[in-house]
Structures are given as structure tokens and as C-alpha cells.
Backbone as a printed PyTorch tensor [residue, N CA C, xyz], in Angstrom:
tensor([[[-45.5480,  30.2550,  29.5100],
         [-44.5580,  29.2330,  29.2530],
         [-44.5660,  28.2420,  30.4070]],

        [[-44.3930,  27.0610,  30.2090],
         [-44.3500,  25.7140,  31.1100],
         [-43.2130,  26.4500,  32.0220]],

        [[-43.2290,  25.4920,  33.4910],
         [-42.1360,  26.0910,  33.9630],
         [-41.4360,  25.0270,  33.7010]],

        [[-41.3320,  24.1870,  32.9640],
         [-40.3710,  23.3010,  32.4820],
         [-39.1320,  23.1600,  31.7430]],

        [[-39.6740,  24.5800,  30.9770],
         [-39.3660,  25.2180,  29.8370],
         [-38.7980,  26.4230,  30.0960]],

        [[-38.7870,  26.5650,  30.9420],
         [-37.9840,  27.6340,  31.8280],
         [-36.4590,  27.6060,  31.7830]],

        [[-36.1120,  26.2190,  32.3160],
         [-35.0300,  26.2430,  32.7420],
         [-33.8420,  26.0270,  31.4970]],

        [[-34.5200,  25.8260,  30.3240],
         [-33.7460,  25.8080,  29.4940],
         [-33.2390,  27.2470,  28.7210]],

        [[-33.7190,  28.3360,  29.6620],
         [-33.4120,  29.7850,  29.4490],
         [-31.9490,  30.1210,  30.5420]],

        [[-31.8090,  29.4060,  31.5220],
         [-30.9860,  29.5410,  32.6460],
         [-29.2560,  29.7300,  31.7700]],

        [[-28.6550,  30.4320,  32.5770],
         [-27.5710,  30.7650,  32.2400],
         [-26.9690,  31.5840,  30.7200]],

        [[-28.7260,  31.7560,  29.9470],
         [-28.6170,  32.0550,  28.6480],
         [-28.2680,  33.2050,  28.2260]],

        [[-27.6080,  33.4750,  27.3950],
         [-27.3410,  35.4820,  27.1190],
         [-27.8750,  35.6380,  26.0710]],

        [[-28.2470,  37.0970,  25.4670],
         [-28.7630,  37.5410,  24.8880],
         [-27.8910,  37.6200,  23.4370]],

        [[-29.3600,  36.7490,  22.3570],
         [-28.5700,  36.8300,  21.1450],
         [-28.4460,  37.7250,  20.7420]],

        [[-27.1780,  37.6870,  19.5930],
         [-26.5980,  39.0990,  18.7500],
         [-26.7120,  39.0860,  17.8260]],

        [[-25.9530,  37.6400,  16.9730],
         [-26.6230,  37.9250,  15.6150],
         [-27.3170,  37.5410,  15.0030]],

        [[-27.9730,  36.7070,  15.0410],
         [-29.5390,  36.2160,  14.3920],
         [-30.5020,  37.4100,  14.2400]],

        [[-30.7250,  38.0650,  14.9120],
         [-31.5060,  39.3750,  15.1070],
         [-31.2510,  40.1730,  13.7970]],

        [[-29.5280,  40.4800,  13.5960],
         [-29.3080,  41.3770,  12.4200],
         [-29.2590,  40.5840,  11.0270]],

        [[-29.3900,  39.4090,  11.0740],
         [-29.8980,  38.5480,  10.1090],
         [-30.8760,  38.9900,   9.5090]],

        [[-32.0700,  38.4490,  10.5860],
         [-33.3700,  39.2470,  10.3400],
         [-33.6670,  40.0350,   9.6020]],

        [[-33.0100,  41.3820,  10.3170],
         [-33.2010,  42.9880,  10.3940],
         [-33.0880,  42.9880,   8.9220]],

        [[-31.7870,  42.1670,   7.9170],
         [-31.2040,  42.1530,   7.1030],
         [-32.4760,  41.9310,   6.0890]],

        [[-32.8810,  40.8910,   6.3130],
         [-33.5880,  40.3040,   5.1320],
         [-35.0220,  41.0060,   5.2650]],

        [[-35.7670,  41.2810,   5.9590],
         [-36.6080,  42.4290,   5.9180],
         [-36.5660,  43.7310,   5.1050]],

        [[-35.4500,  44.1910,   5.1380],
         [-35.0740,  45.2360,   4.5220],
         [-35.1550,  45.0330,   2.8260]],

        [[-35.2690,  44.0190,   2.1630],
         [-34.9130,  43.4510,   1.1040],
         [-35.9210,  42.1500,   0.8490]],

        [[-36.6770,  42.3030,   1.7300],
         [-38.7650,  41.0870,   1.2420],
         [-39.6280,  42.2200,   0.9150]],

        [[-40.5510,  41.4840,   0.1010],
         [-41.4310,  42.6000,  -0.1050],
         [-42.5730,  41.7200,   0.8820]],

        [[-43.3660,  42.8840,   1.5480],
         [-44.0020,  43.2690,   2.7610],
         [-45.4840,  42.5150,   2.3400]],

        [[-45.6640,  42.1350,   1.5760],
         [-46.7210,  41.0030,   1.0200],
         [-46.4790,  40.2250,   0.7380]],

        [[-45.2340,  39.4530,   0.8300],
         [-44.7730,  37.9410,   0.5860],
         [-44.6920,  37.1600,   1.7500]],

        [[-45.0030,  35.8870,   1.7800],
         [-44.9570,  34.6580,   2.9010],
         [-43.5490,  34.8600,   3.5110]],

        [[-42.2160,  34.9330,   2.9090],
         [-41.3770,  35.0310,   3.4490],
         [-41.1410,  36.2840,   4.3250]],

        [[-41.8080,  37.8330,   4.4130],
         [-41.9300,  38.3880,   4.9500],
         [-42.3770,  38.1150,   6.1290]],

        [[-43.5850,  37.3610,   6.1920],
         [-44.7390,  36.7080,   7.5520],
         [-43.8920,  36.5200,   8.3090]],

        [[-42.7180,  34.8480,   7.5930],
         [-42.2140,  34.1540,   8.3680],
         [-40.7610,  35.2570,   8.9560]],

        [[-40.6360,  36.0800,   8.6210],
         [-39.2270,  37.0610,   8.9550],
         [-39.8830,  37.7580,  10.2010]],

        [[-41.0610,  37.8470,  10.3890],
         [-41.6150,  38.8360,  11.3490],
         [-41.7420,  37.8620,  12.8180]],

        [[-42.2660,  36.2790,  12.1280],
         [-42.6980,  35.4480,  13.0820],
         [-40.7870,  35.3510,  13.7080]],

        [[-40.1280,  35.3600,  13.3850],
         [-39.0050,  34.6990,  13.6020],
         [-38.6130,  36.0260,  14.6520]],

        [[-38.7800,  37.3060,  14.0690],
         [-38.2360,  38.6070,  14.7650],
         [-38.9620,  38.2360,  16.2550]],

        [[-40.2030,  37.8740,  15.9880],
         [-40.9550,  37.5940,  17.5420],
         [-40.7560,  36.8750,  18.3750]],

        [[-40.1550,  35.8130,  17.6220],
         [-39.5240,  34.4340,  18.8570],
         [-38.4340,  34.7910,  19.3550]],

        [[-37.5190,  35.9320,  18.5290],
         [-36.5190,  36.0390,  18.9320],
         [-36.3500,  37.4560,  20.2240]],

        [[-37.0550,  38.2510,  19.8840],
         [-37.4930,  39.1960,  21.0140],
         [-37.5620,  38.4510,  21.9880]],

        [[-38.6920,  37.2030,  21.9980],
         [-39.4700,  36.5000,  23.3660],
         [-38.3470,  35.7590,  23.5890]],

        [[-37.4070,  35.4970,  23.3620],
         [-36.0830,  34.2800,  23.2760],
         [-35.2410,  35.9880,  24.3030]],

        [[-34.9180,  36.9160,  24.0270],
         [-34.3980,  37.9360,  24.1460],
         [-34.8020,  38.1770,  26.1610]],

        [[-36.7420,  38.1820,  25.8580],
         [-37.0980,  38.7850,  26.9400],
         [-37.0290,  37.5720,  28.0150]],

        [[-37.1160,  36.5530,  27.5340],
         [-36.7270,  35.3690,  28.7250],
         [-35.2600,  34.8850,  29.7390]],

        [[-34.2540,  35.5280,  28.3480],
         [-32.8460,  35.6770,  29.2250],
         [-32.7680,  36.9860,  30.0240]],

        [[-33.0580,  37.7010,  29.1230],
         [-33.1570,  39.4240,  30.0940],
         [-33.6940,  39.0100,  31.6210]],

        [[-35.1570,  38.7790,  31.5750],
         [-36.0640,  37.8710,  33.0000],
         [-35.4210,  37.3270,  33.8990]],

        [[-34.2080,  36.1850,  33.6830],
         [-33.6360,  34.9570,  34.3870],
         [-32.6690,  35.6630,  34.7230]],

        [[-31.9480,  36.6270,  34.7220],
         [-30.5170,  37.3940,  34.8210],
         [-30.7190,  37.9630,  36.4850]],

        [[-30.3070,  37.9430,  37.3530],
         [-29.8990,  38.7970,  38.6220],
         [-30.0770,  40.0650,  38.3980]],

        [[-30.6070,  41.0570,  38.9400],
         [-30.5310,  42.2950,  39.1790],
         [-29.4560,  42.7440,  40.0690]],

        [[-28.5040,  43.1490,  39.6130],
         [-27.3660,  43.4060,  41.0530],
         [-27.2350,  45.2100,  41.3320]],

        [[-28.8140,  44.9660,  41.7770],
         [-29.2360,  46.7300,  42.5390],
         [-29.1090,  46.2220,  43.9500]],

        [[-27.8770,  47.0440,  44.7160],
         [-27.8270,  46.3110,  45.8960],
         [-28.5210,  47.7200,  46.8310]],

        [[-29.6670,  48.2940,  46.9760],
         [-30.1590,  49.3290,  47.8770],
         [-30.5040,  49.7250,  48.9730]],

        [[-29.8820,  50.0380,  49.6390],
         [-29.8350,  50.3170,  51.3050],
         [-30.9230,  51.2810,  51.6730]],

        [[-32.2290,  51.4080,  50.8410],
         [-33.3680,  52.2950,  51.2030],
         [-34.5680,  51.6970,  51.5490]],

        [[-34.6290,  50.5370,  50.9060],
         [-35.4010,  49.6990,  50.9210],
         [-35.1270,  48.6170,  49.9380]],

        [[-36.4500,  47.5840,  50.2050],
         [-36.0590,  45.8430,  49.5440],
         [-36.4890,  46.4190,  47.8710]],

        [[-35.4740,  45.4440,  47.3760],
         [-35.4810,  45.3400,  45.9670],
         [-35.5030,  43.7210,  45.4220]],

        [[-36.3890,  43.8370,  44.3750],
         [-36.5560,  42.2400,  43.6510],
         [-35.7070,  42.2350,  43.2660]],

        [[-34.5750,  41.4330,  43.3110],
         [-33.3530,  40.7070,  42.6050],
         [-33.8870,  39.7120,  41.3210]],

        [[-34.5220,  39.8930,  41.2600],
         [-35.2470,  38.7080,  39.8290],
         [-34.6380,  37.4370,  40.2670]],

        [[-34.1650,  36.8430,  41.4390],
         [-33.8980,  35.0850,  41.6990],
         [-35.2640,  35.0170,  41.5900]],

        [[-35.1860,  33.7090,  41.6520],
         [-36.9040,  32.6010,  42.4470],
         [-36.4860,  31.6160,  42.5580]],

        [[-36.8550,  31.5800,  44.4410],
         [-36.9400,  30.4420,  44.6640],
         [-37.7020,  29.1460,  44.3230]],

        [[-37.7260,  27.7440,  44.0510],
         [-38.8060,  26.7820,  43.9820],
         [-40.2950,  27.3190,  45.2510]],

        [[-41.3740,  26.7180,  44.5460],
         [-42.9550,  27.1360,  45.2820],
         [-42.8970,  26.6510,  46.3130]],

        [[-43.3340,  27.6190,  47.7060],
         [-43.2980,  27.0610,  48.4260],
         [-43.8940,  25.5770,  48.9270]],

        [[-43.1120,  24.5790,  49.2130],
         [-43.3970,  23.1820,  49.6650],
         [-45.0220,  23.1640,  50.2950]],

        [[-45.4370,  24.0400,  51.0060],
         [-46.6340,  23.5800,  51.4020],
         [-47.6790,  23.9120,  50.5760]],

        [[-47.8480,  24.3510,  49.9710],
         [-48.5780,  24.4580,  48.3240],
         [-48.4890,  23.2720,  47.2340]],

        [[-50.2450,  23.1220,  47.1400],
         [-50.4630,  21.5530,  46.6430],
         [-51.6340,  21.9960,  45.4130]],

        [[-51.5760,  21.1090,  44.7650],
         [-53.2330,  20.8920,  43.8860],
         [-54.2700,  21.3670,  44.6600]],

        [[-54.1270,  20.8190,  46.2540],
         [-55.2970,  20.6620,  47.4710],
         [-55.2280,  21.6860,  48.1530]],

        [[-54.3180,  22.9480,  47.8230],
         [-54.6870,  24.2300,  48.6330],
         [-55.0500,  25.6890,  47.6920]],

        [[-55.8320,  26.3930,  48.5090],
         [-56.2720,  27.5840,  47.9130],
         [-55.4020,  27.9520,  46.8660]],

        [[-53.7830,  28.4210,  47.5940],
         [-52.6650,  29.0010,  46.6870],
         [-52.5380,  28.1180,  45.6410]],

        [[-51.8130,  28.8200,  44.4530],
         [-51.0810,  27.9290,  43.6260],
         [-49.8680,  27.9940,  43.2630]],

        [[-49.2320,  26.7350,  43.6830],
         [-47.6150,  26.8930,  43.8730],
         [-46.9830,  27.5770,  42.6630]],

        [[-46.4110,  28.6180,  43.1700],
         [-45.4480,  29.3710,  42.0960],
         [-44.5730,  29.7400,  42.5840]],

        [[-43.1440,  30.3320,  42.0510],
         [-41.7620,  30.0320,  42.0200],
         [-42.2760,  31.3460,  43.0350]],

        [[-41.0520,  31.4720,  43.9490],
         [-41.1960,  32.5000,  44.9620],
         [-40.2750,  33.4820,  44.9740]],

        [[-40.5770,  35.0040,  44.7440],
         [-39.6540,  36.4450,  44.8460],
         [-38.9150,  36.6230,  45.3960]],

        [[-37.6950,  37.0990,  45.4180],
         [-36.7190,  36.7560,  46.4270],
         [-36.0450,  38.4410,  46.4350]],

        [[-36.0030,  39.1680,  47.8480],
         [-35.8670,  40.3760,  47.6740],
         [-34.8110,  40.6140,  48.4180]],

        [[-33.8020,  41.6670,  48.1540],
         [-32.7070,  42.2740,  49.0810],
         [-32.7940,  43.0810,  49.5810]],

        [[-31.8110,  43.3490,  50.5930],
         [-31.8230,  44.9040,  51.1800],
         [-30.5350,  44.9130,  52.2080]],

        [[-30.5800,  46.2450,  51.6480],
         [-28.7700,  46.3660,  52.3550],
         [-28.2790,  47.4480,  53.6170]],

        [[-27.9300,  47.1650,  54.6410],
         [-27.9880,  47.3000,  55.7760],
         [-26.2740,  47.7930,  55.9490]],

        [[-26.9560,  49.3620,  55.8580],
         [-25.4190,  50.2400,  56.6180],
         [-25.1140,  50.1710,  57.6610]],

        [[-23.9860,  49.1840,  58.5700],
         [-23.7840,  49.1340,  59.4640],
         [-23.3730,  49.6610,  60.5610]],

        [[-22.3070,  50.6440,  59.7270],
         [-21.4490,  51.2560,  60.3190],
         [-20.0890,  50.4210,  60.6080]],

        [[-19.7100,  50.9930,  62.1480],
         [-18.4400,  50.2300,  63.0020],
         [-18.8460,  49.0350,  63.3330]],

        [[-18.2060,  48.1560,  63.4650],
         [-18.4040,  46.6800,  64.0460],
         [-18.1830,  46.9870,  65.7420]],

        [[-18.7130,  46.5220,  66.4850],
         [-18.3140,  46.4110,  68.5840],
         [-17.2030,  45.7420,  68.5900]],

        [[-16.6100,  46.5100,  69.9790],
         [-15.4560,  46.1030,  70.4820],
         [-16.0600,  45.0430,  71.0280]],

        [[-16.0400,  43.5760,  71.2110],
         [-15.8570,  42.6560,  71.7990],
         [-17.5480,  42.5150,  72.3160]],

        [[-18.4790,  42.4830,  71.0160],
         [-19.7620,  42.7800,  71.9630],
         [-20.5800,  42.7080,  71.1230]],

        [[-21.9240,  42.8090,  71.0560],
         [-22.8920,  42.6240,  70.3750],
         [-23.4020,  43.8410,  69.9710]],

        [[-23.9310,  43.9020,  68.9920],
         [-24.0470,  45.3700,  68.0160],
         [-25.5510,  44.9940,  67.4310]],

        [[-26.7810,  45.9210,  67.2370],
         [-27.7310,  45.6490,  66.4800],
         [-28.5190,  46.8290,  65.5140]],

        [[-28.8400,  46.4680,  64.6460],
         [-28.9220,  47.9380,  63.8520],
         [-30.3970,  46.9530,  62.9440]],

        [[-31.2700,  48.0830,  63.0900],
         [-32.8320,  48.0050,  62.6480],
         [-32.6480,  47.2770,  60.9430]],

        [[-33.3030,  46.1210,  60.5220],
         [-33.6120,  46.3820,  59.2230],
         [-34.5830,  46.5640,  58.0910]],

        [[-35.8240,  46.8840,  59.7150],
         [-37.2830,  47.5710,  58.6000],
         [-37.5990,  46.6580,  57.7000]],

        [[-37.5140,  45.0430,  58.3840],
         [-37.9360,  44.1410,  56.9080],
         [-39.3130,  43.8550,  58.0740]],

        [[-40.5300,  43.9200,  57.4290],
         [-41.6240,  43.0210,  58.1560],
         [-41.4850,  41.5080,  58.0970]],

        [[-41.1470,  40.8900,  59.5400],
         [-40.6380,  39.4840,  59.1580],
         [-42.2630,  39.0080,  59.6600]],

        [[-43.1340,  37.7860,  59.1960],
         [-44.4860,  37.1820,  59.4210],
         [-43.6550,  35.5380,  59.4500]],

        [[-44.6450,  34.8890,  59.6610],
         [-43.9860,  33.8410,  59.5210],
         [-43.8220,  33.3790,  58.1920]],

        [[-43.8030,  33.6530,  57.0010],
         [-43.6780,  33.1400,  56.0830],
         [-42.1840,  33.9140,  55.5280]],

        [[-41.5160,  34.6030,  56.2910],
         [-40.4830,  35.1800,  55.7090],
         [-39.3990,  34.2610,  56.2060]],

        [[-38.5370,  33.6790,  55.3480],
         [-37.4250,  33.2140,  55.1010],
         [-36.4190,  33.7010,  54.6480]],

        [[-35.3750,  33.9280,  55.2680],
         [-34.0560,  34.1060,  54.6820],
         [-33.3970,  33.3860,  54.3720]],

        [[-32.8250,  34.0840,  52.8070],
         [-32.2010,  32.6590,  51.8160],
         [-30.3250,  33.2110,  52.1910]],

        [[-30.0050,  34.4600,  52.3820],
         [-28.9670,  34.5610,  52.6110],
         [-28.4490,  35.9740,  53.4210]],

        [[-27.5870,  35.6380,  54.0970],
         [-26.9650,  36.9090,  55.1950],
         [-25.4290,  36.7630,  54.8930]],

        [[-25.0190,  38.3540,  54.3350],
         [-23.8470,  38.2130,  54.4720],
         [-23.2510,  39.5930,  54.2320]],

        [[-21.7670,  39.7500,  54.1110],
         [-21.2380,  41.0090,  54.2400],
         [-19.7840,  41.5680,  53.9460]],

        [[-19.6050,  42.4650,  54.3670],
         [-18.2120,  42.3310,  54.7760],
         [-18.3080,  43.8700,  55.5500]],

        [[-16.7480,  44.0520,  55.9990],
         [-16.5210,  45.3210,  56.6890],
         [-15.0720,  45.6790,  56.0950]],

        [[-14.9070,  47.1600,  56.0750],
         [-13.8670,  47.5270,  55.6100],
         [-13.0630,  48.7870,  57.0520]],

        [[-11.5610,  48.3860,  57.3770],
         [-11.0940,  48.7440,  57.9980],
         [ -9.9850,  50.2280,  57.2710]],

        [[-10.5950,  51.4190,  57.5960],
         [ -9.6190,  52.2070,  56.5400],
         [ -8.5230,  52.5290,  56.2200]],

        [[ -7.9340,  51.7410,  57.4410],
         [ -6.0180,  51.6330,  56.9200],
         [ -6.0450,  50.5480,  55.6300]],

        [[ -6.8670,  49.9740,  55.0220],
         [ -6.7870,  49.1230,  54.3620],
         [ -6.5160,  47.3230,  54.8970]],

        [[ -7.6450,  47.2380,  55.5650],
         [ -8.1290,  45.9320,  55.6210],
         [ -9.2250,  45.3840,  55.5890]],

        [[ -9.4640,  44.1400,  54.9770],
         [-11.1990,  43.9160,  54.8720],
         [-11.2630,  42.2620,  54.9500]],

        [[-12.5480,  42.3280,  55.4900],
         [-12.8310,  40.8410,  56.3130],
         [-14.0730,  40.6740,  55.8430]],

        [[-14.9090,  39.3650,  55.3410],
         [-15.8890,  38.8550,  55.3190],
         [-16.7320,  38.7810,  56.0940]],

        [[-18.4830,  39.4190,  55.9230],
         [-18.7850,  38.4440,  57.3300],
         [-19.8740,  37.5260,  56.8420]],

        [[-20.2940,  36.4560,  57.6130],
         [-19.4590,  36.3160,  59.0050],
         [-18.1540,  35.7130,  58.5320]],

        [[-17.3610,  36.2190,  59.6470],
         [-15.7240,  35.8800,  59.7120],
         [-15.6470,  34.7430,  60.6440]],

        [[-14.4900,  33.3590,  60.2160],
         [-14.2880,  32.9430,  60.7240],
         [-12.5780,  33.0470,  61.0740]],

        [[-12.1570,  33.2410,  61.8490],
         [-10.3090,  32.6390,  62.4320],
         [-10.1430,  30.8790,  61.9670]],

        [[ -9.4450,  31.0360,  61.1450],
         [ -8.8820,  29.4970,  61.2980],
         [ -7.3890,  29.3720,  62.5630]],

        [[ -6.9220,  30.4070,  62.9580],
         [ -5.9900,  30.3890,  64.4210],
         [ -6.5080,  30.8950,  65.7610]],

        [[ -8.0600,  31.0450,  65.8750],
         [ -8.1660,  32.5490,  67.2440],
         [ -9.9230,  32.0150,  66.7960]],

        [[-10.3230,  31.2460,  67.4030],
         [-12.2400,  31.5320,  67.7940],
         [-12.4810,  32.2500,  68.4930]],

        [[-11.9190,  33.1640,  69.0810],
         [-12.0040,  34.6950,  69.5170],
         [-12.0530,  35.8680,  68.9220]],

        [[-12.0910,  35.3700,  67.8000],
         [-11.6250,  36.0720,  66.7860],
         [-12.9690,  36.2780,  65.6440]],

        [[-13.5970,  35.6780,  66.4660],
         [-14.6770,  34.8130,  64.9900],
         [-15.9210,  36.0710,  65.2420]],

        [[-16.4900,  36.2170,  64.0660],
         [-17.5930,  37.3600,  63.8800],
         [-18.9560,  36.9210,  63.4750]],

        [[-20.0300,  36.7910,  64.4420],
         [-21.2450,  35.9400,  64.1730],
         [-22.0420,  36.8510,  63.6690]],

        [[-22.7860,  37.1090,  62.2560],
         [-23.8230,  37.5720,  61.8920],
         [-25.2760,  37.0660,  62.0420]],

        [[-26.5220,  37.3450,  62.5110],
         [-27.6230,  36.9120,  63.1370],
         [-28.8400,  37.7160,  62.5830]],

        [[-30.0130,  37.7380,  62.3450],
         [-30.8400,  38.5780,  62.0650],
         [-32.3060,  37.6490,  62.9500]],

        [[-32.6050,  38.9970,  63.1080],
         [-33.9570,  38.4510,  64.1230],
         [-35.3820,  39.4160,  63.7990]],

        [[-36.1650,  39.5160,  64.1900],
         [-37.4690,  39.9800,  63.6230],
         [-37.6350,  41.4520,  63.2210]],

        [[-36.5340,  41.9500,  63.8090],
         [-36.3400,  43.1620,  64.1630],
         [-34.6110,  44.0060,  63.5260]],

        [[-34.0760,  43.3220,  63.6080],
         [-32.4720,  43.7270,  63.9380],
         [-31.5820,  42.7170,  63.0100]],

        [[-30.3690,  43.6070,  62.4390],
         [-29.3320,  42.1930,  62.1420],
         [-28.3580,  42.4900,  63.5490]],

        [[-27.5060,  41.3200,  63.5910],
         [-27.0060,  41.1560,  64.9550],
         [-25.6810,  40.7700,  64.7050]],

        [[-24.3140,  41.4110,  65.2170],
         [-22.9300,  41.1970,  65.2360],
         [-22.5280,  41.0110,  65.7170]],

        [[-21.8600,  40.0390,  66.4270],
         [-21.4880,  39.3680,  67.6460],
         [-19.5860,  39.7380,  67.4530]],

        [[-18.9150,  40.0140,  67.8280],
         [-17.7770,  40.2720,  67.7130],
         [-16.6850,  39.6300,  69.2430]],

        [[-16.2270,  38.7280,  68.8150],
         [-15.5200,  38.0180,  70.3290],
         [-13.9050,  39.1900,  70.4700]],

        [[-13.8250,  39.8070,  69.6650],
         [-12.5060,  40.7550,  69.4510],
         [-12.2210,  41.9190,  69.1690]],

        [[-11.8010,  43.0100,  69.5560],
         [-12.4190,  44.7120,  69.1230],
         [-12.2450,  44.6840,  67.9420]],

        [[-13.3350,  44.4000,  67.2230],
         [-12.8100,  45.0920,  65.5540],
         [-13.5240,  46.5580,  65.2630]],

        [[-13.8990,  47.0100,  66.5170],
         [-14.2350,  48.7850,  66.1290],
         [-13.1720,  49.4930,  65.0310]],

        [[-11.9240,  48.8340,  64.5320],
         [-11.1020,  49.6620,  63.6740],
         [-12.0740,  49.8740,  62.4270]],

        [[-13.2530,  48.4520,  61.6150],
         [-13.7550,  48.4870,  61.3800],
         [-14.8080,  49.2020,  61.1500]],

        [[-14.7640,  50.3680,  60.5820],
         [-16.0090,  51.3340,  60.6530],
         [-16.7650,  51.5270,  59.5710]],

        [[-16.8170,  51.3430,  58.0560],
         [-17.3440,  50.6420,  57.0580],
         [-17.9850,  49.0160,  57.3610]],

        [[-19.4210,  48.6750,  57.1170],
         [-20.2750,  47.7260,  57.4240],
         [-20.9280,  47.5330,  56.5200]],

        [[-20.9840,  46.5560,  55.3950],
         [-22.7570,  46.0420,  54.7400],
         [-22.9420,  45.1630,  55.0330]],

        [[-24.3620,  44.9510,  55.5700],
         [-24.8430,  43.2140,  55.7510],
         [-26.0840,  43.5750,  54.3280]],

        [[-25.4840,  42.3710,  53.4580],
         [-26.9080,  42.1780,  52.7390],
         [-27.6610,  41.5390,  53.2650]],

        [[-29.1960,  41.0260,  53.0870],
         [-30.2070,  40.5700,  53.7070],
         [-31.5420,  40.2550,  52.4750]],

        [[-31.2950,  38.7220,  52.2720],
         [-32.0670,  38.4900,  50.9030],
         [-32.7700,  37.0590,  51.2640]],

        [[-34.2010,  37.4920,  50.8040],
         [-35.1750,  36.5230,  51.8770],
         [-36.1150,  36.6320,  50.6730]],

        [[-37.3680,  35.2250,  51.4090],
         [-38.8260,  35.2930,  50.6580],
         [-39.7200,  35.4600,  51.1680]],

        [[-40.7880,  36.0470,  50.9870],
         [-41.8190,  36.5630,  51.8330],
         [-43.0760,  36.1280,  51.9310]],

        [[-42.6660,  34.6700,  51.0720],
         [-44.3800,  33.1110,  50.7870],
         [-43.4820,  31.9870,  51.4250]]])
């Protein structure tokens, strides 16, 4: 399919009843008539109509064992032309979810996330939250709109995601940082 033609699958859900239409009138053609053909051709577009929204949908497997394809794609990477080896195609976009634990008292915190970063790895998004078990929970990164002392910097580097905490939020001992990047 064009990738042109793509995007007119975006946001699409999966039909319901046209299908049992179908199903319907099959049941009731005889299996050597033209109108049969065309009941079968129609069952097929509609499968492939089926398997193209299924395709475009998010996977929301969020797995802290290792990276998982989320089925996004990004646009091809920009440096990919007519004039290079590659050929630009929409780019995989994978997650992985990072048990943090406690957040640092007033300090920097780093915890491994086993992603091989090369230079072609980009991260499309970092984010999180933490849960405090008396029942409180904060976004990260957190900002204070009263206290920039307050404020919680999330960071990831070749190696490590990174928590910068200007304020003890060790009450904080529940942590996910998701971590969802491309790897062209």
C-alpha cells in the first residue's frame, strides 16, 4: 500500500457490521454464482480494511524486561534520499520501562536501562511518574509552579536514566520512567 494511503487508516476502528452482512449473504449465494466471487472479494477488502486498523493502533504493552514495538512510526529518517543506499521508511519506535524504585533525597539517582544507545538512537519520549504510599503521586518530570526546589529533572544518557531531585522525595518509593525511542 502507498504510504499515502496510509494515513487514511489513522484513527480508524475496526468494522462491525458490514462483515456480518457479508457473512449473511454467503450463507444464502450459491458458490458458483458471480455474486458469490464478488461476496468473497468484498470479505477480502474487508479483512485487509480490518488488518490495517488493527496495524495503526498502539500496543499499550508497557514491559520492564525488555524493549517492546509499540506499533507508532515515526516519519523516515530525514537523511534518507533517492541518493542513498537506505530507503526511507517510516521508523519503529520501541519502549521500555524502567523500575525505579525510591526517588533521592535531594540528589541525583541513576538506574541502568540496557538500551544500546549508537548514534542513530533517538528518543521520542521520557516520562513517568512516582507513587508515594500514603497516597500521593507526582508526574515526572515534575515541575513546582510555587518552589523550583521542588522541581524533578528526568535525563537519560547512554547508559542510565537520571533523577535529579532538588527536594527529599525519598517518601517516594514506587518509580516508572518509560523510555520510547528509534533506533534509524
Amino acid at each position: 500500500m502507498a504510504a499515502d494511503n496510509l494515513f487514511q487508516y489513522l484513527g480508524e476502528f475496526v468494522p462491525s457490521t458490514e462483515i456480518w452482512q457479508v457473512i449473511a449473504e454467503l450463507s444464502s449465494t450459491d458458490p458458483k454464482s458471480d455474486q458469490f466471487k464478488e461476496l468473497i472479494v468484498r470479505l477480502a477488502l474487508i479483512v485487509n480494511r480490518i488488518n490495517l486498523a488493527v496495524n495503526t493502533k498502539e500496543t499499550g504493552i508497557y514491559n520492564n524486561l525488555q524493549e517492546f514495538v509499540t506499533s507508532n512510526q515515526y516519519f523516515a529518517n530525514p537523511a534518507l534520499n533517492s541518493g542513498t543506499a537506505q530507503t526511507p521508511e517510516f521508523r519503529t519506535v520501541y519502549r521500555t520501562v524502567i523500575n525505579f524504585g525510591a526517588l533521592p533525597n535531594a540528589a541525583t539517582k541513576s538506574v541502568p536501562h540496557h538500551i544500546t544507545c549508537t548514534s542513530s538512537t533517538t528518543f521520542t519520549r521520557i516520562y513517568g511518574a512516582a507513587t508515594d504510599p500514603s497516597t500521593s503521586y507526582i508526574p515526572l518530570p515534575f515541575v513546582s509552579a510555587t518552589d523550583v526546589a521542588h522541581n524533578i529533572e528526568v535525563n537519560v544518557d547512554t547508559t542510565n536514566v537520571n533523577v535529579i531531585t532538588g527536594a527529599n522525595y525519598s517518601a517516594y518509593t514506587t518509580t516508572y520512567i518509560v523510555l520510547e525511542y528509534l533506533q534509524n
